[in-house]
C-alpha positions, 0 to 999 in steps of 0.5 A, spaced: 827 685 412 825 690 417 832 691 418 834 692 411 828 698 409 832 701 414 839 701 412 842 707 407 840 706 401 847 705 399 848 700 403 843 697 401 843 696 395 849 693 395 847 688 401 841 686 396 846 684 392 848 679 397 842 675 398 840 670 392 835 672 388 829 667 388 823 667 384 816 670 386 810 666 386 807 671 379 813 669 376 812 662 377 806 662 375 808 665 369 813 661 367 808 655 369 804 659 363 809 659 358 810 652 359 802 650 358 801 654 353 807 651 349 804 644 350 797 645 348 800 649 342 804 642 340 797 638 342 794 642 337 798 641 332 799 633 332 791 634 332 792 638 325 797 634 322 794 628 324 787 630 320 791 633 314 795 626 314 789 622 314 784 625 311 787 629 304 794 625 304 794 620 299 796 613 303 798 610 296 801 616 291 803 610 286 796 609 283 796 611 276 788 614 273 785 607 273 787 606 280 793 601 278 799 601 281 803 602 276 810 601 280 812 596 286 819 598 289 824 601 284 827 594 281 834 592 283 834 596 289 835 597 296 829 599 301 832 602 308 830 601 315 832 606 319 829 605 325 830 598 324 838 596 327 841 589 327 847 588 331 848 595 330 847 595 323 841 598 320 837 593 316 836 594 309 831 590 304 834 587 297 828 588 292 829 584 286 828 586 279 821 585 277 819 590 284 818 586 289 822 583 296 825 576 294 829 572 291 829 573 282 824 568 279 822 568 272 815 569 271 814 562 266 814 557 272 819 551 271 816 545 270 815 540 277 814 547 280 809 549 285 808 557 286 804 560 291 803 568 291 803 571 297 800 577 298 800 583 304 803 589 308 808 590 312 807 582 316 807 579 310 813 584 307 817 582 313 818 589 317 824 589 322 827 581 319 831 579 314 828 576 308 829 569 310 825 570 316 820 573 313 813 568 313 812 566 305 821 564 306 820 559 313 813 557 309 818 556 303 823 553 307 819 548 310 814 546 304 821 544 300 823 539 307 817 535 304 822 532 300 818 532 294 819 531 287 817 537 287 820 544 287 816 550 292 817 557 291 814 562 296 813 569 292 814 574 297 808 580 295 808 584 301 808 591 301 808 596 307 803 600 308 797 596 303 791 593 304 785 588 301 784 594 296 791 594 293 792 587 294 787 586 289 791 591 284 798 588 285 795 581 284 791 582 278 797 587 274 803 583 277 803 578 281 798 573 276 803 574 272 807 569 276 803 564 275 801 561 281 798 555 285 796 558 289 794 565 292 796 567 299 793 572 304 795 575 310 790 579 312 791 583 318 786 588 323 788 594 319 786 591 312 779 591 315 781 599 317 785 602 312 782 600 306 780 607 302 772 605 303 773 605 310 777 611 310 772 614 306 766 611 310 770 614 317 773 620 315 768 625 318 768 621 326 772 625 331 774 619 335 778 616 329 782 622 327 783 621 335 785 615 335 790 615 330 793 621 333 794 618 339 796 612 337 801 616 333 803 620 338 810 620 342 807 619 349 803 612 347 811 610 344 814 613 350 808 609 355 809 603 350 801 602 349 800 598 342 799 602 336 793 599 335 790 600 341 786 606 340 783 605 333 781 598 335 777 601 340 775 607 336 772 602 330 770 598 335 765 604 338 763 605 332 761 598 328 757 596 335 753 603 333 752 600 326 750 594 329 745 598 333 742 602 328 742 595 322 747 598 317 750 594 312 757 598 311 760 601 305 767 598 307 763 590 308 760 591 301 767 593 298 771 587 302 767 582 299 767 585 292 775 585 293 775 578 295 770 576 289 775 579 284 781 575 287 777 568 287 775 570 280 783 572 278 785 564 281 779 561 277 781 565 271 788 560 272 786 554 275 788 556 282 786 557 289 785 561 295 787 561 301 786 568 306 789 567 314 788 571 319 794 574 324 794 571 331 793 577 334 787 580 338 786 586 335 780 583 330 773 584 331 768 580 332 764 584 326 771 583 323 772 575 323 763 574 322 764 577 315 770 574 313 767 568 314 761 569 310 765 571 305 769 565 305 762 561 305 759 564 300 765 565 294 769 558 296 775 561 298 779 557 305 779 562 310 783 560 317 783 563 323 789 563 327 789 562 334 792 567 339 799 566 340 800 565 348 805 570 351 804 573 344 808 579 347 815 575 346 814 575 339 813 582 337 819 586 334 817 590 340 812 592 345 810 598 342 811 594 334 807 589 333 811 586 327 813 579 329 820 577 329 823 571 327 819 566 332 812 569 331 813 569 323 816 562 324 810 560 328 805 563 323 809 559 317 808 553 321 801 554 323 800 555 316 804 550 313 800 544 318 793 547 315 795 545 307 799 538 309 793 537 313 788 540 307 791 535 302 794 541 298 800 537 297 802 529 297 
């Protein structure tokens, strides 16, 4: 370096030329800057987007003013998976023409017909399977293998993304219709806390909007933490607080009302009801203790599945807790056993 100061500067302009240049250590720590400051600015917003999408964007949009939904799917229609591939091909879903994912049926049930009603969201809907794979199809299948004079029909009212509230709603304007035996439910851990009085009742906790970012977040995909992971532990924090201080929950009075509605709708049609829980792990204990005093206490029959081992082989993915077709036939079997076993069909 010496060297070079005492070169003409002529010439030393052109060696300079010469040598590569190498960054200085200011301008690493500017880039270095630059880059941090981008990452927060992209924090800030998934945090922002997060808050706006779960506090002030309507979940169901299809609601009319008495809080009905007006509408299923679009009837005759054809619902895309987009991040759903089948051998290569992505998965597409026929709706039928009354809105909702099976077969035609007409909605005067034919004689020496059993119909079930089976209502849920995307679990029951069958996300990521195609529509004879799906838990009320296998169900069907295997009550039909009975070789009875009598004919079995699943009816398959699972939507994406409803809950218990909407259950209610799509029962008693649209499923109750159909005339069924027996009404069925999936009822999965995000029933319990995506129901709009939960949402209500939570909606100002900080570790909630939290725990939906980060359970929405690109990072946990990329880290393959469940999707529920999160909030479950959030919800967790805080029914052990209210636990804590006695608080009987806004969203525990509401759950009880919406299964005494359903009760009172399958009394009104001489029919049952029978609720399930997924064998998953994702459940609380607060959770599965008050479903079972409803159950007690408005007579509906309530099974609570067991864990399925090695459940992670059953999942859509390890980051997607759906099952795939194994853990539908799984579930269908489970249930499939408590009805025979239960003597609702000879």
């Amino acid at each position: 370096m010496k060297y070079i100061k005492r070169m003409p500067a002529i010439h030393k302009k052109i060696f300079q030329k010469q040598i590569p240049k190498k960054l200085t250590k200011n301008k690493i720590k500017k880039y270095r800057l630059i880059v941090l400051s981008l990452l927060i600015g992209l924090i800030i917003l998934s945090l922002f987007y997060t808050y706006i999408k779960f506090i002030y964007i309507p979940i169901f949009p299809s609601l009319d003013q008495e809080g009905y939904i007006h509408t299923l799917y679009p009837p005759n229609s054809t619902m895309h998976e987009p991040e759903v591939k089948k051998n290569g091909i992505h998965l597409t879903s026929h709706i039928n023409s009354y809105g909702f994912r099976d077969y035609e049926y007409t909605i005067k049930k034919k004689t020496n017909t059993f119909r079930i009603v089976f209502l849920g969201d995307s679990f029951v809907y069958g996300y990521a399977n195609e529509l004879k794979d799906t838990i009320p199809k296998q169900l069907e299948k295997k009550l039909n293998g009975l070789n009875h004079s009598v004919i079995y029909e699943v009816l398959n009212f699972g939507f994406k993304g409803l809950s218990l509230e909407q259950y209610v709603k799509v029962l008693k304007k649209h499923a109750i219709r159909f005339e069924p035996d027996l009404i069925i439910i999936g009822y999965l851990y995000n029933d319990h806390v995506t129901s709009i009085s939960y949402k209500k009742e939570y909606q100002d906790k900080f570790f909630i909007r939290l725990a939906y970012f980060l359970s929405n977040n690109c990072i946990s995909r990329k880290l393959r933490i469940s999707n529920n992971f999160f909030t479950q532990k959030a919800f967790e924090y805080y029914e052990y607080k209210n636990q804590e201080e006695n608080i009987f929950t806004e969203n525990e009075i509401s759950v009880y009302n919406n299964f005494k509605e359903i009760v009172l709708l399958a009394e009104s049609i001489n029919g049952d009801v029978v609720v399930f829980t997924f064998p998953m792990d994702s459940y609380t204990p607060n959770m599965l203790s008050w479903l079972k005093y409803s159950s007690n206490h408005l007579g509906f029959k309530l099974i609570i599945l067991p864990p399925i081992e090695d459940v992670e082989k059953f999942y859509v993915s390890p980051f997607d807790h759906h099952f795939n077709v194994a853990g539908n036939e799984i579930i269908a079997q489970r249930i499939f056993e408590y009805l025979i076993n239960n003597s609702y069909f000879y």
